[in-house]
Legacy VTK file of the C-alpha trace (Angstrom):
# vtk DataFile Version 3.0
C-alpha trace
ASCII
DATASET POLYDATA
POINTS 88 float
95.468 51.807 -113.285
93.475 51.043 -110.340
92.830 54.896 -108.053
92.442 54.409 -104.018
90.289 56.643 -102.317
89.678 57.517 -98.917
86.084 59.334 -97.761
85.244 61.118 -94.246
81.533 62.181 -93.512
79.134 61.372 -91.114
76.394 59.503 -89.910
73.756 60.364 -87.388
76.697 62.699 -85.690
79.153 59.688 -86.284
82.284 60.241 -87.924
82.443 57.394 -90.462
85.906 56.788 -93.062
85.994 54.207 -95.658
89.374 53.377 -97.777
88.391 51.646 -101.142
90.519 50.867 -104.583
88.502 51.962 -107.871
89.795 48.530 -110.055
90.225 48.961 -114.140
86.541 47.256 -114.480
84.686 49.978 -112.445
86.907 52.747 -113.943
85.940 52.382 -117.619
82.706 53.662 -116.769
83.744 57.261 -115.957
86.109 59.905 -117.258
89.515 59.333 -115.329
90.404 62.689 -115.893
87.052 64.375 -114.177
87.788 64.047 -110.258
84.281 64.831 -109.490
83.468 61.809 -111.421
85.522 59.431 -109.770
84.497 60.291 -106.410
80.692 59.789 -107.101
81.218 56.446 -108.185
83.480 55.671 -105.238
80.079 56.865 -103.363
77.832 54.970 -105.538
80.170 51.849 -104.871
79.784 52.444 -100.886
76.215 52.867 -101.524
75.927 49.560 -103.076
77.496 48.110 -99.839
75.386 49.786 -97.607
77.099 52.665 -96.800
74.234 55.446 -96.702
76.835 58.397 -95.379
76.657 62.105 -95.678
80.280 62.574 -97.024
82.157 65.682 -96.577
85.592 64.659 -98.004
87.327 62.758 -100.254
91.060 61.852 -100.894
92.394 60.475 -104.684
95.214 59.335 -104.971
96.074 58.156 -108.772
99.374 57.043 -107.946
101.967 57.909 -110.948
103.974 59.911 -108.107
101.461 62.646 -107.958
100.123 63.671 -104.736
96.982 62.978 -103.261
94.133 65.651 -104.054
91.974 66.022 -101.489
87.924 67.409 -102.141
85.869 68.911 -99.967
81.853 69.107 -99.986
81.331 72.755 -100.460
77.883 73.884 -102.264
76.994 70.355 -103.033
79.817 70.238 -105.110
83.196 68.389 -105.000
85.681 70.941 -104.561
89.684 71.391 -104.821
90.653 71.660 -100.912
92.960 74.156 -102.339
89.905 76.220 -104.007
87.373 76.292 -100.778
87.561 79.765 -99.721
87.844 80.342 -95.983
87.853 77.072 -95.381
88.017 75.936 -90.924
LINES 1 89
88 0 1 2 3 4 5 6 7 8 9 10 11 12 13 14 15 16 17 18 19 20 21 22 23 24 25 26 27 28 29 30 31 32 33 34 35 36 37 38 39 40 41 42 43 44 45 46 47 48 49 50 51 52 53 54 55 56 57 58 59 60 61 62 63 64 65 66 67 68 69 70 71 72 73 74 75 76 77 78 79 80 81 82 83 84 85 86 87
């Protein structure tokens, strides 16, 4: 079950997105169920490509007719957008 993502951050005061697809192969090497988990190796993927980004947010979106959850960098952690307090 293949999980798109979509990350926002920036570069050098540039504000950089990147839309990707997690396929089966890269998932089996992470706990599907541990958000946090699939977003770093979204990262680590972009990383791998050259993207060297300071990344601020990150959409998942599993598909099985759930909704998108959206993460936010907050404490150099990954974040519910729902659990950032005082977020603006």
């Amino acid at each position: 079950m293949p999980i798109s993502y979509t990350l926002r951050g920036k570069r050098q005061d540039q504000a950089i997105e990147r839309e990707g697809t997690l396929t089966d192969e890269q998932l089996a090497e992470v706990d599907i169920n541990q958000d946090s988990a699939l977003i770093n190796l979204a990262i680590r993927h972009l990383h791998a490509q050259g993207f060297l980004v300071d990344w601020e947010e990150c959409t998942l979106d599993k598909g099985n007719d759930q909704p998108a959850d959206t993460y936010i960098r907050h404490k150099k952690r990954w974040t519910h957008n729902s659990k950032v307090p005082n977020r603006k």
